[in-house]
C-alpha positions in Angstrom: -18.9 7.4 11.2 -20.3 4.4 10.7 -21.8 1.3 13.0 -23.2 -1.8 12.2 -26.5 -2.3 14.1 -27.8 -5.3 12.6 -27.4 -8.1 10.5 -30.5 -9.4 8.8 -31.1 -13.0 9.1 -33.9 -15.6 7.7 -37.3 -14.6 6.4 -40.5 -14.6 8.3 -43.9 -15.5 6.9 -44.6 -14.5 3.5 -45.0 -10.9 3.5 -41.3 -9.4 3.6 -40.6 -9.2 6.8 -37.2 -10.4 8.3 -35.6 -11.7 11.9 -32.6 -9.2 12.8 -29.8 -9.7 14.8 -29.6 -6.7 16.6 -25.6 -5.6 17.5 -26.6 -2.2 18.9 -27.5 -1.5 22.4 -30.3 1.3 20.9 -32.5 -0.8 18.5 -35.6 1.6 19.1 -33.4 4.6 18.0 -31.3 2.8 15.3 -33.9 0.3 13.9 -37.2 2.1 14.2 -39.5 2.8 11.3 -38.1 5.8 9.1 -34.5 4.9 9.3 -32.3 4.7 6.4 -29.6 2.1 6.9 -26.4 1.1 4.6 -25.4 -2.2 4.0 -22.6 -4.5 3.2 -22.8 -6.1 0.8 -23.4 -2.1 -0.7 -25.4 -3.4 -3.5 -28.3 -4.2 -1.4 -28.9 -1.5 -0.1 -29.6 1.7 1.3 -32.5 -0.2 3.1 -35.5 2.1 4.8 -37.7 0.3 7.6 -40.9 0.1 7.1 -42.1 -1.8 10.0 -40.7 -3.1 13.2 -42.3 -5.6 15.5 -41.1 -8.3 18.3 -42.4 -11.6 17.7 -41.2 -14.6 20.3 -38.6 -12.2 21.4 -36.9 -12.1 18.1 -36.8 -8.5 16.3 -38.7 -8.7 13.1 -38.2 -6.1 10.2 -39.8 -5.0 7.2 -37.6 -2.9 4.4 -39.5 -0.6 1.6 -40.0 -2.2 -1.7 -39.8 -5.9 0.2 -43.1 -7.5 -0.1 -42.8 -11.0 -0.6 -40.7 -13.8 1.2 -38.3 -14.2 -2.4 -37.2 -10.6 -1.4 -36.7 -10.8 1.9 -34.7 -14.4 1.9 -32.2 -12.1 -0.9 -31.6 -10.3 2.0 -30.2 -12.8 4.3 -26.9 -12.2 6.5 -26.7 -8.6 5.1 -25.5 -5.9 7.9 -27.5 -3.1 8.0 -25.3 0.1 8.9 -26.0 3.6 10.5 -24.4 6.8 10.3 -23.5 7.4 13.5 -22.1 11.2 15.2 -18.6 10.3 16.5 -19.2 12.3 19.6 -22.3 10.9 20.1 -22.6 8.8 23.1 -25.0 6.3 24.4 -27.5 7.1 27.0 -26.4 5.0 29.4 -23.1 5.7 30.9 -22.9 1.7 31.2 -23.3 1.0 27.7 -20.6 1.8 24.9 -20.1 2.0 21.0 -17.6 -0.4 19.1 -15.3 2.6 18.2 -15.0 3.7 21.7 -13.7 0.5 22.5 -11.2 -0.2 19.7 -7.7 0.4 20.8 -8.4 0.5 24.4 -5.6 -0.9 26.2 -6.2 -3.8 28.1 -4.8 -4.4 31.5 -5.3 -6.6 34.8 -6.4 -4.8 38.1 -2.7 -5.3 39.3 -1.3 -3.4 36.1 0.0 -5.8 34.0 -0.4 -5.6 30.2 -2.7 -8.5 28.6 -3.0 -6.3 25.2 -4.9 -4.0 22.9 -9.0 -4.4 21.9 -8.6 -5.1 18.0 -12.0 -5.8 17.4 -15.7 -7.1 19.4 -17.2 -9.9 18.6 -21.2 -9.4 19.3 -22.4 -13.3 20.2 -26.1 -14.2 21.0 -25.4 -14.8 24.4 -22.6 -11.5 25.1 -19.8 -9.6 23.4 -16.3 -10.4 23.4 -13.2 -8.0 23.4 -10.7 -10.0 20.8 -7.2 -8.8 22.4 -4.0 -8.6 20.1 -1.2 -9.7 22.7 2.3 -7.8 22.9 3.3 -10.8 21.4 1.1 -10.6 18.7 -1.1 -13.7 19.7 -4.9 -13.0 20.5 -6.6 -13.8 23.3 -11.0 -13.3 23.9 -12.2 -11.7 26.9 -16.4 -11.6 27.6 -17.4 -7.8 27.7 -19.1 -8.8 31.3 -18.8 -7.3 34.0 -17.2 -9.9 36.7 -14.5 -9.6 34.3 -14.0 -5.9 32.6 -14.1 -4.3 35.7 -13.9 -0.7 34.5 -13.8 1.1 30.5 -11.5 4.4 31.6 -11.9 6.1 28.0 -10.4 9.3 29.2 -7.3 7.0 29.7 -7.8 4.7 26.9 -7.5 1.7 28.8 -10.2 -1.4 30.0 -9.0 -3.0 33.8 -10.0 -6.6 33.5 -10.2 -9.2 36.4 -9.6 -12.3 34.7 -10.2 -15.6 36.0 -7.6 -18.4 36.1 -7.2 -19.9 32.3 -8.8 -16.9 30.7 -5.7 -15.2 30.0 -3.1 -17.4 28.2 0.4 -16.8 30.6 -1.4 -18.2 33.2 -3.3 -21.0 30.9 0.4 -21.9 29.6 1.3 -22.8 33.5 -1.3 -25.4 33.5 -0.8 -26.7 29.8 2.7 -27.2 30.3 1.9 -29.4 33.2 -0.3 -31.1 31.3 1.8 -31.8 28.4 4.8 -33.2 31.1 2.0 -35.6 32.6 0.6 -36.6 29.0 4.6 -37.5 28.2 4.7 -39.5 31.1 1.5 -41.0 30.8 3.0 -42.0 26.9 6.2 -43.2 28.7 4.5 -45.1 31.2 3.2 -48.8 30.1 -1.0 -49.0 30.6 -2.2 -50.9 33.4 -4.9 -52.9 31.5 -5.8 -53.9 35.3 -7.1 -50.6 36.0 -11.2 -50.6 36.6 -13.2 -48.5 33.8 -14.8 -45.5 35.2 -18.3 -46.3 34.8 -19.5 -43.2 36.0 
């Protein structure tokens, strides 16, 4: 099976190398020196690492037969892919793959049905579960852990504790009530009396 680790992004310096950003929770086992990774776009690859180093906290990578900065700029926002042992877990018990996530269904602590994990989004700053709901809207939930509260893969569900807005139903309460007082506000002529807020 396979998992996309990385996705390459601008050149660095003017001997190959590249700045990578990582999407896997193991980039000493999946990015380390000797590996062989796929790509997408296909063309481009298979790529082999020759090098890895961390520079300013950024990952920085250097492929086989990539020697100059032309070459490694060619490479830009290409994902870099492993073959990846579907029964192969991650060490820690804390920490899952993007396939053992898919499909989870998605409820609140109480029980009620929010929806089902379609896809995560890997961010800079944290993951996100994108939710189909039953009624075929979407809704994004951060993969932290104030809020997904437990992963129960042995009964394919994720328990969320959502806070107030996160989760549309409850975000529709408030939006309705805003969209009564912006009709009023419409309705109602403006006090040009009324002191700016300066503040």
């Amino acid at each position: 099976m396979q998992l996309v680790v990385a996705r390459i992004g601008r050149a660095h310096g003017i001997k190959g190398e590249v700045t990578v950003e990582v999407r896997t929770d193991e980039p000493e086992l999946r990015l380390g020196p000797g590996a062989v990774l796929a790509t997408d776009p296909a063309s481009v690859g298979p790529l082999t690492i020759e090098t890895g180093r961390v520079h300013s906290g950024r990952l920085l990578l250097r492929f086989e037969g990539v020697r100059d900065r032309t070459g490694a700029e060619a490479l830009r926002n290409t994902l870099l892919i492993a073959e990846v042992d579907p029964e192969e877990l991650p060490e820690d018990p804390d920490e899952y793959y993007d396939h053992q996530l898919m499909d989870l269904d998605v409820v609140t602590k109480d029980g009620t049905e929010v929806g089902r994990i379609t896809e995560i989004s890997h961010l800079p700053s944290q993951d996100l579960f994108i939710v189909e709901r039953p009624d075929g809207g979407e809704v994004m939930i951060p993969f932290v852990e104030e809020i997904v509260t437990e992963i129960d893969l042995e009964e394919q569900r994720a328990v969320i504790d959502p806070p107030p807005g996160l989760i549309d139903d409850r975000a529709e309460i408030a939006s309705a009530r805003d969209a009564e007082a912006a009709a009023e506000g419409e309705s109602a002529p403006e006090d040009e009396s009324a002191p700016e807020d300066k503040a």
